[in-house]
Backbone as XML, in Angstrom:
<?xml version="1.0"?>
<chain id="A" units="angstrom">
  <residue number="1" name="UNK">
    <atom name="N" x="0.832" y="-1.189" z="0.000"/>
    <atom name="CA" x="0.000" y="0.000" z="0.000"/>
    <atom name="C" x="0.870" y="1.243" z="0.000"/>
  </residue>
  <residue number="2" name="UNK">
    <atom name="N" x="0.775" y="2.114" z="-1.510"/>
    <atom name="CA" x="1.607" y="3.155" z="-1.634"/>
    <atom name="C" x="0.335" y="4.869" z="-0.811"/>
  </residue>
  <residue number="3" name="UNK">
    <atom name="N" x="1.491" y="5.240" z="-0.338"/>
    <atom name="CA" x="0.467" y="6.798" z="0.102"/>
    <atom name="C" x="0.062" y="7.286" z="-0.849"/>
  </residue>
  <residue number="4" name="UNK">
    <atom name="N" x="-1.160" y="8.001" z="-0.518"/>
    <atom name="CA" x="-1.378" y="9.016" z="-1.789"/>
    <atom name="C" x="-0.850" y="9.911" z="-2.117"/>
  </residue>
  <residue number="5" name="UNK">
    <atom name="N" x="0.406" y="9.961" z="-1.671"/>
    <atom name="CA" x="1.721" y="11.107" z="-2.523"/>
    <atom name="C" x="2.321" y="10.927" z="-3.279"/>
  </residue>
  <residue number="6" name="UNK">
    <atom name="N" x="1.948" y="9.304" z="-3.859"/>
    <atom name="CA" x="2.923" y="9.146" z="-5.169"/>
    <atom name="C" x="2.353" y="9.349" z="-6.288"/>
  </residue>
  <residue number="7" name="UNK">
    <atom name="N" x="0.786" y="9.579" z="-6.275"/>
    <atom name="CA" x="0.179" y="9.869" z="-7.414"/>
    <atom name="C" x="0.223" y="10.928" z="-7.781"/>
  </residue>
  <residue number="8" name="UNK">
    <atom name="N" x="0.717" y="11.690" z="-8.734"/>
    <atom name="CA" x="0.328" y="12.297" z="-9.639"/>
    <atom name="C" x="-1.085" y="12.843" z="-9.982"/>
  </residue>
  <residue number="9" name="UNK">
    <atom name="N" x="-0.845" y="14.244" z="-10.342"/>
    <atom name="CA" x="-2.442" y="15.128" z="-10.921"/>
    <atom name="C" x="-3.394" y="14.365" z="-11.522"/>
  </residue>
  <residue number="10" name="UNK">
    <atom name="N" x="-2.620" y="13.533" z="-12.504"/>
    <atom name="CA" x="-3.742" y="12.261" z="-13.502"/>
    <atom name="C" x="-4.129" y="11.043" z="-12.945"/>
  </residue>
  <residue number="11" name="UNK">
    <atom name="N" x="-3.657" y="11.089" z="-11.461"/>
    <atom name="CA" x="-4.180" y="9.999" z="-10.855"/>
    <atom name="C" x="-3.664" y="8.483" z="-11.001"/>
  </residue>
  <residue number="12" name="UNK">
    <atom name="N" x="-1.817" y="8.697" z="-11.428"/>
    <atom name="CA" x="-1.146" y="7.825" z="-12.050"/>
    <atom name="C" x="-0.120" y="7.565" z="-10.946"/>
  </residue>
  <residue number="13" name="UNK">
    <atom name="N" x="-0.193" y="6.194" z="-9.964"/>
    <atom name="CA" x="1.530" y="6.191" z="-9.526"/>
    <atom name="C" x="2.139" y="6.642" z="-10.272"/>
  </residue>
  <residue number="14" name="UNK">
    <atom name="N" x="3.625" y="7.281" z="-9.436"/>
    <atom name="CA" x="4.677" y="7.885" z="-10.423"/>
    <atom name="C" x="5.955" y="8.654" z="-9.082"/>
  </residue>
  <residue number="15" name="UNK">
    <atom name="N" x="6.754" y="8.408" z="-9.542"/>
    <atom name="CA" x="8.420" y="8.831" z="-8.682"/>
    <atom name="C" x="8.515" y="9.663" z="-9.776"/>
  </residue>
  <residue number="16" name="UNK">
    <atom name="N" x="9.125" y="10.851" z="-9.451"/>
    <atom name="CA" x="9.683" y="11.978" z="-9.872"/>
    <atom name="C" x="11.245" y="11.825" z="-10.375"/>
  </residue>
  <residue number="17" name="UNK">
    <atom name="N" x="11.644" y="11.705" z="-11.682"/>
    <atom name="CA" x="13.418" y="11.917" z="-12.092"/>
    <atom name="C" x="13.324" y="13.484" z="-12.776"/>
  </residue>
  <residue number="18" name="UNK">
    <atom name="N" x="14.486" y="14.504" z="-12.036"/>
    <atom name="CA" x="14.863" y="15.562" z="-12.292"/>
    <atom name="C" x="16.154" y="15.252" z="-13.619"/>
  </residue>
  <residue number="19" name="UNK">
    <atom name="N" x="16.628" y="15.902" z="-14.329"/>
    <atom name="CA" x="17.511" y="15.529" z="-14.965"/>
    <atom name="C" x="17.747" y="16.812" z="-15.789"/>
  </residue>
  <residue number="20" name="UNK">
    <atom name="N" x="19.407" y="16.667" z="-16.153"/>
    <atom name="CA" x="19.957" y="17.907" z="-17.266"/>
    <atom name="C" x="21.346" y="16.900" z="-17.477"/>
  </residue>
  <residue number="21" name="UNK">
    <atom name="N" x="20.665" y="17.204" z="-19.072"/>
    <atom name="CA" x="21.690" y="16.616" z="-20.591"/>
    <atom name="C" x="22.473" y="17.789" z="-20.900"/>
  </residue>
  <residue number="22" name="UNK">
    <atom name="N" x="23.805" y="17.490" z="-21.621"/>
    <atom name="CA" x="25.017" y="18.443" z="-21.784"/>
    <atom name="C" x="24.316" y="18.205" z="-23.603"/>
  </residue>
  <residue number="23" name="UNK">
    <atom name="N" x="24.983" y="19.031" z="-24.052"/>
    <atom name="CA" x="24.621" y="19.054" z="-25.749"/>
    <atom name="C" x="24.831" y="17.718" z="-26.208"/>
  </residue>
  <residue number="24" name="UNK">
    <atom name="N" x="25.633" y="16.891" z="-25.524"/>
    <atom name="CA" x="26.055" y="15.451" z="-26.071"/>
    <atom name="C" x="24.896" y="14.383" z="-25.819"/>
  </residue>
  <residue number="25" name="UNK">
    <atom name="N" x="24.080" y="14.907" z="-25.255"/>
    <atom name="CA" x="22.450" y="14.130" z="-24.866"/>
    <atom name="C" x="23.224" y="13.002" z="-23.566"/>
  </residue>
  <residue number="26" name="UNK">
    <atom name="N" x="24.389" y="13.374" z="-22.887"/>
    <atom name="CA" x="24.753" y="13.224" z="-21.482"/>
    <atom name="C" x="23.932" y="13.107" z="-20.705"/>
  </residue>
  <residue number="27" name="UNK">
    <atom name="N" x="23.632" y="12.623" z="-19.374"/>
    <atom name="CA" x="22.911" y="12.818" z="-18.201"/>
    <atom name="C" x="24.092" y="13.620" z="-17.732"/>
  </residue>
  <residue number="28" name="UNK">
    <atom name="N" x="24.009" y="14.780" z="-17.062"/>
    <atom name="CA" x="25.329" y="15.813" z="-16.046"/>
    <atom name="C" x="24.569" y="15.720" z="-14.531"/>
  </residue>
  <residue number="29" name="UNK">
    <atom name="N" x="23.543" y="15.420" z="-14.665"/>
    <atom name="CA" x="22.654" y="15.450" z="-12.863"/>
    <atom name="C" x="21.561" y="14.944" z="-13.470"/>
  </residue>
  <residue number="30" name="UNK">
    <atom name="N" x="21.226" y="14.025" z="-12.111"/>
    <atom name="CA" x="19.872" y="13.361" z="-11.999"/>
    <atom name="C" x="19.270" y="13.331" z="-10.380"/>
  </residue>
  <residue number="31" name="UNK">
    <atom name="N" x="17.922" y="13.254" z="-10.006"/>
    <atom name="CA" x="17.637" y="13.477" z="-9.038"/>
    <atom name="C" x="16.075" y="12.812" z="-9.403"/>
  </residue>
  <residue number="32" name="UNK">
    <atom name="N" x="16.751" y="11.219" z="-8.595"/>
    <atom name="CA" x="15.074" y="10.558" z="-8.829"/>
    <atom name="C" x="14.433" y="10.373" z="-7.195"/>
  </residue>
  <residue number="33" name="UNK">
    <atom name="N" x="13.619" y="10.105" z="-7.079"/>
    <atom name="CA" x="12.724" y="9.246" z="-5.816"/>
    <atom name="C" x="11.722" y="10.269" z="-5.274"/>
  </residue>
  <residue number="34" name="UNK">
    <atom name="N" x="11.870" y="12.197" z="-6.363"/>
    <atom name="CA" x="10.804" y="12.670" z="-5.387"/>
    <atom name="C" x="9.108" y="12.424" z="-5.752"/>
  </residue>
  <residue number="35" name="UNK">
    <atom name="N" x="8.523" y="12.291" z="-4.808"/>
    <atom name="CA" x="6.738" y="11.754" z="-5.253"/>
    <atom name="C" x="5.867" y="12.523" z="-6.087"/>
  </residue>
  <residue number="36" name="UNK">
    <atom name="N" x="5.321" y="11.768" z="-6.985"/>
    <atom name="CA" x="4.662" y="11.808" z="-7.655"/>
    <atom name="C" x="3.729" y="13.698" z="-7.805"/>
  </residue>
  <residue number="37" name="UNK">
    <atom name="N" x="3.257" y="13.405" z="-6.352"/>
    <atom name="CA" x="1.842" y="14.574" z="-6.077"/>
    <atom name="C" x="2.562" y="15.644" z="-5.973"/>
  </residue>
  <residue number="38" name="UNK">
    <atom name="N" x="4.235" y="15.788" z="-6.110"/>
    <atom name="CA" x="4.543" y="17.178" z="-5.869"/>
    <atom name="C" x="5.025" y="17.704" z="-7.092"/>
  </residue>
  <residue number="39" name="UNK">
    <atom name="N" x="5.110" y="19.326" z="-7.366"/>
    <atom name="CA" x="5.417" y="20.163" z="-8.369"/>
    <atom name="C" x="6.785" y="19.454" z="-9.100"/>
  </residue>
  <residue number="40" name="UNK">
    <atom name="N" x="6.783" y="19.974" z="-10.293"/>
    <atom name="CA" x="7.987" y="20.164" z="-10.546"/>
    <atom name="C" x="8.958" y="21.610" z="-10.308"/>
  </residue>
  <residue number="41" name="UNK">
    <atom name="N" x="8.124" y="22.429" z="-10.588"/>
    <atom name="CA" x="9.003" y="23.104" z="-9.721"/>
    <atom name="C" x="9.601" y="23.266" z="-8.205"/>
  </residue>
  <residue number="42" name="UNK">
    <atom name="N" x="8.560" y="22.788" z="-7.558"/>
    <atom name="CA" x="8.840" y="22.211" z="-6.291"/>
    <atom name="C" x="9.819" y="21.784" z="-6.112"/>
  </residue>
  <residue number="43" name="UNK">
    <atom name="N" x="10.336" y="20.381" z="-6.729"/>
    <atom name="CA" x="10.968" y="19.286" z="-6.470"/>
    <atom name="C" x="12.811" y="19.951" z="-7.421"/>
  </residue>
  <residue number="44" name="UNK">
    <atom name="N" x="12.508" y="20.591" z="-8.728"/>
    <atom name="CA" x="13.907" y="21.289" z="-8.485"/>
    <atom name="C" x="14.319" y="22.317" z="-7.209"/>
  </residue>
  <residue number="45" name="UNK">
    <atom name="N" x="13.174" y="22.916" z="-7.074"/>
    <atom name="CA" x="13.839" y="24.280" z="-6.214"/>
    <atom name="C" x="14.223" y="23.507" z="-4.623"/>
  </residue>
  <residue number="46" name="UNK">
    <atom name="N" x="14.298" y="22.411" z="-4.392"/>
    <atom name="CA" x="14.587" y="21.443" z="-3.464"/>
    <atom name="C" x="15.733" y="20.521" z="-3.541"/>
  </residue>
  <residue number="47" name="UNK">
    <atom name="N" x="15.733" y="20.411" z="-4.927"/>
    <atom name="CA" x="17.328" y="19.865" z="-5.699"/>
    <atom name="C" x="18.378" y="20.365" z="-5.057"/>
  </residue>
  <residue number="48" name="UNK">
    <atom name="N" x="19.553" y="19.352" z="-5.195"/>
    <atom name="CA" x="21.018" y="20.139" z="-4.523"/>
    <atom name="C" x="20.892" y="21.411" z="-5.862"/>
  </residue>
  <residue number="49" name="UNK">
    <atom name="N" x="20.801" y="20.608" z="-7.175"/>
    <atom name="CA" x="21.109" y="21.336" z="-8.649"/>
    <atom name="C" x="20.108" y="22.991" z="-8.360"/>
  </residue>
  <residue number="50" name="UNK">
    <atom name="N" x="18.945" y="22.768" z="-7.968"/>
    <atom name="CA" x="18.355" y="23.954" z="-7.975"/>
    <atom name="C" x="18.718" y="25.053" z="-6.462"/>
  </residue>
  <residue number="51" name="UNK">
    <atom name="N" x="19.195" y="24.246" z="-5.673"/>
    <atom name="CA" x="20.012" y="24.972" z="-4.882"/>
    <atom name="C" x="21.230" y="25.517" z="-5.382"/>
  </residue>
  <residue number="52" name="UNK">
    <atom name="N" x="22.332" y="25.427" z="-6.104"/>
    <atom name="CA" x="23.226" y="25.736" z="-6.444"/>
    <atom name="C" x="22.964" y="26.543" z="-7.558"/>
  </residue>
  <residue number="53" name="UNK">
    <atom name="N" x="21.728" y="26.656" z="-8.220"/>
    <atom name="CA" x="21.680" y="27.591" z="-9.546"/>
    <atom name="C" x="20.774" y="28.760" z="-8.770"/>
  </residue>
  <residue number="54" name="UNK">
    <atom name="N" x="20.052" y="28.531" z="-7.804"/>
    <atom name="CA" x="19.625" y="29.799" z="-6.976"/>
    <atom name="C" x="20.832" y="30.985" z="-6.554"/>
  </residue>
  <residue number="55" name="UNK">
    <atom name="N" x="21.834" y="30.026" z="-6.440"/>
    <atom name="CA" x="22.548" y="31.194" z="-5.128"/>
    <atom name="C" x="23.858" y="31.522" z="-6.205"/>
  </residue>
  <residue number="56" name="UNK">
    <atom name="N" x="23.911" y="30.627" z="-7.536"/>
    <atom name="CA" x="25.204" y="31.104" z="-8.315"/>
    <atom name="C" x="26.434" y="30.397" z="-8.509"/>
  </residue>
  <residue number="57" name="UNK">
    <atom name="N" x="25.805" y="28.933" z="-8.092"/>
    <atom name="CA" x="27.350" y="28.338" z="-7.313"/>
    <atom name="C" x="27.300" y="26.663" z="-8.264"/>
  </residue>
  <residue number="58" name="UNK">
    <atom name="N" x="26.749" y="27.080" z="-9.589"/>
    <atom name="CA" x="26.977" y="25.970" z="-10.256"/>
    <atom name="C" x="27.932" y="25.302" z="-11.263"/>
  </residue>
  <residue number="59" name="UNK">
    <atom name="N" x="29.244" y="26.493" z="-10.974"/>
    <atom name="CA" x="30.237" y="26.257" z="-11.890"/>
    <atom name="C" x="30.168" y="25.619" z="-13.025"/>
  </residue>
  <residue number="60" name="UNK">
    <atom name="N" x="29.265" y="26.553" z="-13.863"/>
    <atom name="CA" x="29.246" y="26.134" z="-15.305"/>
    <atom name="C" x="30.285" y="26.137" z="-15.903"/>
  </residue>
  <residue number="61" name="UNK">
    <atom name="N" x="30.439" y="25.776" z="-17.198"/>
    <atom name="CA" x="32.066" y="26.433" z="-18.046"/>
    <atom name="C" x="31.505" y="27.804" z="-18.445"/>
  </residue>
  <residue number="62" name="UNK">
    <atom name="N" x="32.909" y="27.985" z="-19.049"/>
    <atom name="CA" x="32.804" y="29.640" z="-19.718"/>
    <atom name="C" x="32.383" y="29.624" z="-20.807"/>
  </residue>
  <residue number="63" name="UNK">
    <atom name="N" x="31.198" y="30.626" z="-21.350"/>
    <atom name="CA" x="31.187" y="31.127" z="-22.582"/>
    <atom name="C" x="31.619" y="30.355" z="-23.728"/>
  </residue>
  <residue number="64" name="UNK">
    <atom name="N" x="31.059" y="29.716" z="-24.480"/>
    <atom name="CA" x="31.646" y="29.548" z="-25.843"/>
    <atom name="C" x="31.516" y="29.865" z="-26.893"/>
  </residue>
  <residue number="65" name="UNK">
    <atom name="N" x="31.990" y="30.103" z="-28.155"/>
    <atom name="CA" x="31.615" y="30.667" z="-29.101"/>
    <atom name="C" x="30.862" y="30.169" z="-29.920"/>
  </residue>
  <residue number="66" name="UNK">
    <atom name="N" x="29.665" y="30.226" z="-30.478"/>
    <atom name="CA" x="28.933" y="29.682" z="-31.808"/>
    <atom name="C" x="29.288" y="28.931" z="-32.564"/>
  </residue>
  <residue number="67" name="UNK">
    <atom name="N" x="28.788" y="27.823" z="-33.403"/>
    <atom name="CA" x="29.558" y="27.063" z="-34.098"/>
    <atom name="C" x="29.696" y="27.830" z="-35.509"/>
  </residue>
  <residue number="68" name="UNK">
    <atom name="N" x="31.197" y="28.362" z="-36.079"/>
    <atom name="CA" x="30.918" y="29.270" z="-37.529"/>
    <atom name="C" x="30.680" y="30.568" z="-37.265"/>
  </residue>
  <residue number="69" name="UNK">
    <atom name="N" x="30.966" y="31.135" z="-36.005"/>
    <atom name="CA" x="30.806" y="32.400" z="-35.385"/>
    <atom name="C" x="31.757" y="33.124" z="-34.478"/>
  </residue>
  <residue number="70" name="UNK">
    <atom name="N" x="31.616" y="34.336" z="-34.021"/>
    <atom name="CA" x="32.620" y="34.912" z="-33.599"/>
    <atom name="C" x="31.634" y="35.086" z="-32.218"/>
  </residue>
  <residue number="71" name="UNK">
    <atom name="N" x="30.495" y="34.541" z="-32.332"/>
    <atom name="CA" x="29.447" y="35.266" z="-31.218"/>
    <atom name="C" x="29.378" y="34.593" z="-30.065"/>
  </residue>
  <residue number="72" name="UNK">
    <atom name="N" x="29.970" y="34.818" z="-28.586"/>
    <atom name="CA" x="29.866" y="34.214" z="-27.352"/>
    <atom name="C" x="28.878" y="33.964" z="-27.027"/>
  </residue>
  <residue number="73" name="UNK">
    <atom name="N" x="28.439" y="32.714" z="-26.579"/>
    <atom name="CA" x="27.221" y="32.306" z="-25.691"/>
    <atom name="C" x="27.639" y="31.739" z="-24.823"/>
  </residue>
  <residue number="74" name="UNK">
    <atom name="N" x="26.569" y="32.055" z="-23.400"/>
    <atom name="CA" x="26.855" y="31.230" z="-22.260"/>
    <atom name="C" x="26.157" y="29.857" z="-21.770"/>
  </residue>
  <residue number="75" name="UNK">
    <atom name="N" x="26.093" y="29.443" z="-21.243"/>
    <atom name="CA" x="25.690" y="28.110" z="-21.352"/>
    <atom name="C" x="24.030" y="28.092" z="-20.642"/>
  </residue>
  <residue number="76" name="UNK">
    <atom name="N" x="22.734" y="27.294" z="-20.826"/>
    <atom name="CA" x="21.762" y="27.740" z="-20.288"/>
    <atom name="C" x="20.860" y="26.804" z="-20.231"/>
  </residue>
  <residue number="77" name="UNK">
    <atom name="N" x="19.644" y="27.049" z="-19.373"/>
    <atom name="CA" x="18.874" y="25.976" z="-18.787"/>
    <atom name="C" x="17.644" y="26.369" z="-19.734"/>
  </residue>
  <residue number="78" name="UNK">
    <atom name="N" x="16.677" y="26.091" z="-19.912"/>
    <atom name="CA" x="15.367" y="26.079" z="-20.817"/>
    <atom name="C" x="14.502" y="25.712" z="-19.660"/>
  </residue>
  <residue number="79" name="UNK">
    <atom name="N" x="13.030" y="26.330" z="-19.456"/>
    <atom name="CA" x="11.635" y="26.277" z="-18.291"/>
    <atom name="C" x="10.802" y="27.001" z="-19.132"/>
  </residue>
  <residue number="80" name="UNK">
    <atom name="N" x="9.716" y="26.658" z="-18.574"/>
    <atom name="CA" x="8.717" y="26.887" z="-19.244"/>
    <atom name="C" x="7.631" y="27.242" z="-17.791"/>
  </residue>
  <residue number="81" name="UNK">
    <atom name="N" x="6.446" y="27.566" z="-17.941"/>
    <atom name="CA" x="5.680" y="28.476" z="-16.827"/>
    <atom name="C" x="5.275" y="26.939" z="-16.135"/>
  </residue>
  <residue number="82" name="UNK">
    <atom name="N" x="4.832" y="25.808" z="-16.933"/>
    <atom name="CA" x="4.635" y="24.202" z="-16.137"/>
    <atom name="C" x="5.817" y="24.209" z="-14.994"/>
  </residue>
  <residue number="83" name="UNK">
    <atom name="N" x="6.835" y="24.587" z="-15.623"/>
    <atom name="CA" x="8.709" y="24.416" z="-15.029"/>
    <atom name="C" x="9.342" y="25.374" z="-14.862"/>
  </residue>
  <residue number="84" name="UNK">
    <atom name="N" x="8.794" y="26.398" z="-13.777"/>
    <atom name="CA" x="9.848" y="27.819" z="-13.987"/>
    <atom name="C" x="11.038" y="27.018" z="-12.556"/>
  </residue>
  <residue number="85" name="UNK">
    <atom name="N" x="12.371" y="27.781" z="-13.864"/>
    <atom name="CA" x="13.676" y="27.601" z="-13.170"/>
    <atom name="C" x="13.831" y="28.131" z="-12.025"/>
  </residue>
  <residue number="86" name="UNK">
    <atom name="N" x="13.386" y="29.685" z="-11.575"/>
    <atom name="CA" x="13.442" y="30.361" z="-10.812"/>
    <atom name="C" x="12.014" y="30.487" z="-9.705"/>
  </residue>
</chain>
C-alpha cells in the first residue's frame, strides 16, 4: 500500500526523475525518488542542482563561441511556466 503522494495530478503512480543533458544528450545530474503529487518546480527548487543555480554556485564552463561564429554564448537551462527555473 503506496500513500497518496505518489500519485500524480492524472491519478497515475509515479516517482519523480529531475535531470539535465550536456549538448552530447549526457545525463550531467539526476535526481530521482521525489513523489509523484509534488510540483515540478517544487521538487527542483529542493534539488542540490536547484540549490546551487539559486545562489550562483553551479560552476558552469565559460562562454563559448557559436559554431561558424565569432558570437559568445553562455551556457543555459530552458523552463517553461509548467517548469519555472526560478
Amino acid at each position: 500500500n503506496s500513500s497518496s503522494v505518489y500519485y500524480n495530478y492524472k491519478g497515475y503512480f509515479s516517482v519523480v526523475m529531475l535531470a539535465v543533458c550536456d549538448a552530447n544528450y549526457s545525463f550531467t545530474y539526476a535526481n530521482v525518488g521525489a513523489v509523484g503529487s509534488e510540483s515540478d518546480g517544487g521538487i527542483f527548487r529542493r534539488s542540490k542542482f536547484g540549490e546551487k543555480m539559486m545562489t550562483n554556485n553551479l560552476a558552469l564552463p565559460p562562454d563559448k563561441l557559436l559554431p561558424n561564429t565569432n558570437i559568445s554564448s553562455p551556457f543555459v537551462f530552458v523552463g517553461d511556466e509548467a517548469f519555472p527555473l526560478l
